[in-house]
N, C-alpha and C positions, 0 to 999 in steps of 0.2 A: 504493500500500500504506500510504501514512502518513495522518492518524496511525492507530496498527495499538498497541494495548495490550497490555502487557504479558501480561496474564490472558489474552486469546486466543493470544499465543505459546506461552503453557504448557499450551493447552488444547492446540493445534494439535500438538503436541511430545508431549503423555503419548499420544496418537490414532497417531501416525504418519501423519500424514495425507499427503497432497500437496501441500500447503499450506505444512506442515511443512518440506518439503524446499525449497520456493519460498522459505520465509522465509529459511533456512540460507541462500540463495544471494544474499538480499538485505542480509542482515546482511554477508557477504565481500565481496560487491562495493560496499559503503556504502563499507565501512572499506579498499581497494583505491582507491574515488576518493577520500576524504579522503590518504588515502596519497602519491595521485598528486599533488593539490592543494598540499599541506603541504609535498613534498619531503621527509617521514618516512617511510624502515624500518620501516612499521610491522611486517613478519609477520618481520625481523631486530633490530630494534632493542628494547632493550638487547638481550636475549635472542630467539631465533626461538621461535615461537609457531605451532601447527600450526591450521589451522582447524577440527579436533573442540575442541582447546582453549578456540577462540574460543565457538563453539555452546554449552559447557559452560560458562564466564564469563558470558554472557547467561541461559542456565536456572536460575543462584544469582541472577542479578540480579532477574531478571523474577519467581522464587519468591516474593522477598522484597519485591520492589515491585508488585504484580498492577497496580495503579493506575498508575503510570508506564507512558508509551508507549517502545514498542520502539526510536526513536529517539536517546530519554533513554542507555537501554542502550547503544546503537552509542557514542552520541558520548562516554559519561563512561566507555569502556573504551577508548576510542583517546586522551582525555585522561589515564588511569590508566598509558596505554604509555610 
């Protein structure tokens, strides 16, 4: 899937596509094995964060970035945690 730009996630996302839903799963399970990796909390630490919340952090990110790849997005919101 990578690299996978931003501008196709929001394409992928306003469609509802199956794609859509693919991505969603790739985005939780990115930020699940950095999680694992790191030995970060991330979906507890500081605060718990639900995974619509996640999908939603990435749909402002990717808005605003269409040129940045969808990875950029995973890693500088589990940096931002």
């Amino acid at each position: 899937m990578l690299p996978y730009p931003c501008s196709q996630w929001t394409q992928e996302r306003s469609q509802g596509t199956a794609r859509a839903a693919a991505l969603e799963l790739f985005v939780i399970g990115t930020l699940n094995g950095m999680a694992f990796g790191s030995g970060f909390d991330f979906w507890k630490e500081p605060d718990e964060v639900t995974p619509q919340q996640v999908v939603s952090w990435v749909d402002a990110y990717c808005d605003a970035n269409q040129e940045a790849l969808l990875a950029n997005a995973v890693g500088n919101l589990f940096v931002a945690r």
